[in-house]
Steps between C-alpha positions, in 0.01 A plus 500: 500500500553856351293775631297676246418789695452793228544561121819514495564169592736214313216260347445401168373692225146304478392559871261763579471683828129564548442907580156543610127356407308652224087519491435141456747352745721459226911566615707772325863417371728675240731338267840647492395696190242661720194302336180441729422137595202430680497167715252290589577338812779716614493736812690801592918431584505137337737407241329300246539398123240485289315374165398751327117427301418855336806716362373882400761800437441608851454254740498137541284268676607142633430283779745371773744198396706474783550730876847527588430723804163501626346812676465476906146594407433190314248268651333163443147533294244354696267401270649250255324630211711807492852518290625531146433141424232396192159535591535715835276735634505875428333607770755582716827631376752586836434206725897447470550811635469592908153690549686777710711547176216468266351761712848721430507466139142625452575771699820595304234476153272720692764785581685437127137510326449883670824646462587399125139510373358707714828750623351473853656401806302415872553714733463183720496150436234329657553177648405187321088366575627108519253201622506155418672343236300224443098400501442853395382507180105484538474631135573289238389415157600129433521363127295181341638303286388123401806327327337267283821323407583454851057394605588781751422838643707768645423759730742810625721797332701492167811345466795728506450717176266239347129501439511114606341454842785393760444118628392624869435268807595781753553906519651619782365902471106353518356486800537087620195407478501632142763379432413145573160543241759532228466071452158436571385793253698354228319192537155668557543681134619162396177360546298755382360498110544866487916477570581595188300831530642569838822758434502664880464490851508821676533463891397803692514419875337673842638523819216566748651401827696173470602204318134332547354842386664530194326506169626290197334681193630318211356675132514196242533699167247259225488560151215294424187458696525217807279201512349357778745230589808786503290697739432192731877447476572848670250508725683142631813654490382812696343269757787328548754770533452775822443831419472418079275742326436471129471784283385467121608716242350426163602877358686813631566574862146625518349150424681340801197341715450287788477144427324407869337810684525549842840410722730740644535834303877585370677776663826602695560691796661854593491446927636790591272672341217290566461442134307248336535483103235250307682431131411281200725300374592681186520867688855611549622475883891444561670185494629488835254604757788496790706744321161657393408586879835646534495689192190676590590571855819693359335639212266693791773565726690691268184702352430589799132575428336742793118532587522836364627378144394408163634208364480358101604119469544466086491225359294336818434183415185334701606700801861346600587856629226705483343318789740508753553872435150567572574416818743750546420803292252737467372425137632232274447502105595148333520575071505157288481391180313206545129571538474138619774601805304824584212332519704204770652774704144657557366180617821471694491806692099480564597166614790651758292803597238240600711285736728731661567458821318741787684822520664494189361569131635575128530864377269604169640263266420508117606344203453578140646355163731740255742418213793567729720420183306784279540758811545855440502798712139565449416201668758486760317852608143340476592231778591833690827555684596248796751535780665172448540224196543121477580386162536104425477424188516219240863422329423774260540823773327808542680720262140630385411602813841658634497695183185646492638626914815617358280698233329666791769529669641756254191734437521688808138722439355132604642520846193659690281239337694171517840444742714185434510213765782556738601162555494218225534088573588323186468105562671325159473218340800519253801734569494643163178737433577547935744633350371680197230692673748609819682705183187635472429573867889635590569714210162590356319525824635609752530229699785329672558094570484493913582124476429187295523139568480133339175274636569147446193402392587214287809301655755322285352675215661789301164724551598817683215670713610811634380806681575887503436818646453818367507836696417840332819727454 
């Protein structure tokens, strides 16, 4: 058999060698006339051909027809819902590929996302936050559908670039005992007179201690009031199932109510910090709470927060970092934009500060809500200067907020009444506004990249979670 072992090697004109993975997991080939073709299916170093289903000026797009050399990093998908085949599941879009590769190629995205957006390069490359790569998704919002053709409901993600709910009896990322649900909650909303008003299922999932301890929270999403023979139907199910907590949410995410009080309360766990976070259901908290611990334990270590320092955690959430820094710094700020969260992480740290073990206790915590995308440098000087910064925010960045520094930074009569943070940790939840806002940080700022890193928050998934430091110049 020939060996195709670079370009330049004799094969024919309609084979492809696969370059690299783009954004969505997609492979990158170019024709001979240099044209972009984007693969579905293909990994990095195959040789492939292709059918081509969308033709623009620039690129193609096509799926894979036929592998004539397959990647070493090419595995078997476990879960059998996964593939290219009619009807499969999007939710997962590299379980072909190795996880210590998939791990590699969102790191490559990371460093490419700085340096051609951004024109920044790590001092450092930090290495990779991995955990496990499946069972670890205890955050996940599950379509309804009831096929009336079919007398049938499903229950689970979108098929592959399709609004149609996949056909689901397993998923291999939920946490087992989730995943086994998946059957007998189609055939609970099967039963139920309201199915056809019944669009979502949002699972949001504790992890107070052990497998016996953990809280099931499922929020069923109703469009139309329930009657009493639907609620006797989940109450059933709940009894039957260990750990199964129904939610109701007639409205908004503010509607979402107990359907049974009393029971164990949600919340996860930071150990080493002694930590103890009560959530509902519909509050943000990370997908993987494994790579979560981890992720907050480095986050820390590399701030480095001392007793004698200020520290500001933007974009705080309901405490996910704000808590455990109290335990090491002298005074913590946490800023959000959710008065609902502010008013979570209060009860949060009250709730610490109450049960902290003898000797130890949390620093003066606070937490207030601002507009942190409507910042300016007015308001960045009202929340007074602070020693140190951690900055997580949503998908969109914090260009607001590094802006409105890098405005201060440049109007040096404010130096006597407002100094800049020394050190900077930016945890990232897509490369590109990371990215973005370290332009602003490097060459606006002052401020150079100590180090940055990929999190692998959401295995066999093209998400890229990411972390970086930032020291001042």
């Amino acid at each position: 058999m020939t060996d195709f072992t670079d370009k330049k090697s004799n094969h024919p004109a309609d084979w492809l060698l696969v370059e690299s993975l783009d954004m969505e997991a997609q492979g990158v080939a170019h024709k001979p006339d240099g044209k972009v073709v984007f693969i579905e299916g293909a990994l990095p170093f195959e040789l492939v051909t292709a059918n081509v289903n969308r033709k623009k000026s620039s690129f193609e797009q096509a799926t894979v027809a036929a592998t004539h050399r397959e990647s070493s990093q090419r595995v078997k998908p476990v879960c059998p819902h996964f593939g290219l085949h009619e009807g499969a599941c999007g939710g997962c879009k590299m379980q072909h590929l190795h996880i210590g590769a998939q791990v590699a190629v969102k790191q490559r995205v990371l460093e490419d996302n700085l340096w051609h957006l951004g024109k920044v390069k790590p001092d450092n490359i930090l290495r990779p936050i991995e955990g496990p790569a499946w069972g670890y998704r205890y955050r996940a919002r599950l379509s309804v559908r009831h096929v009336r053709k079919k007398d049938a409901v499903l229950v689970g993600f979108h098929e592959r670039k399709s609004r149609y709910v996949a056909d689901m009896l397993e998923c291999h990322v939920l946490p087992p005992k989730v995943s086994a649900l998946l059957l007998p909650l189609r055939g609970l909303i099967g039963a139920m007179q309201a199915r056809e008003a019944c669009p979502q299922i949002e699972l949001a999932m504790g992890d107070r201690g052990g497998d016996d301890d953990d809280v099931i929270a499922l929020v069923l999403r109703h469009l139309e009031p329930l009657g009493t023979a639907d609620i006797d139907l989940l109450q059933a199910f709940a009894s039957a199932h260990r750990g199964v907590q129904w939610w109701l949410q007639p409205g908004g995410p503010q509607t979402a109510h107990l359907l049974q009080e009393g029971g164990a309360q949600l919340a996860y766990t930071l150990p080493e910090f002694g930590i103890t976070m009560p959530f509902k259901p519909t509050d943000f908290t990370q997908v993987n709470p494994a790579i979560n611990r981890v992720l907050v334990s480095r986050a820390l270590r590399l701030l480095d927060a001392q007793r004698h320092e200020r520290v500001i955690d933007w974009f705080c959430g309901l405490g996910n970092f704000s808590l455990p820094l109290a335990t090491q710094a002298g005074a913590v700020l946490g800023v959000e934009g959710s008065e609902t969260l502010v008013a979570r992480a209060c009860q949060n740290f009250e709730l610490n500060r109450a049960a902290a073990l003898e000797g130890s206790s949390l620093s003066a915590t606070e937490f207030v809500a601002r507009n942190l995308f409507g910042m300016t440098p007015a308001l960045l000087m009202a929340d007074g200067a602070a020693d140190k910064w951690l900055v997580d925010p949503p998908r969109e960045g914090a260009f607001a907020l590094f802006k409105a520094l890098a405005d201060l930074q440049q109007q040096p009569e404010l130096r006597g009444r407002w100094t800049p943070p020394t050190r900077i940790v930016y945890v990232s939840c897509n490369p590109a506004t990371l990215a973005r806002d370290a332009n602003v940080l490097v060459h606006l700022a002052g401020y150079r990249c100590a180090a940055a890193g990929v999190v692998n928050m959401f295995p066999h998934t093209a998400h890229v979670e990411s972390m970086a430091v930032f020291e001042l110049a």
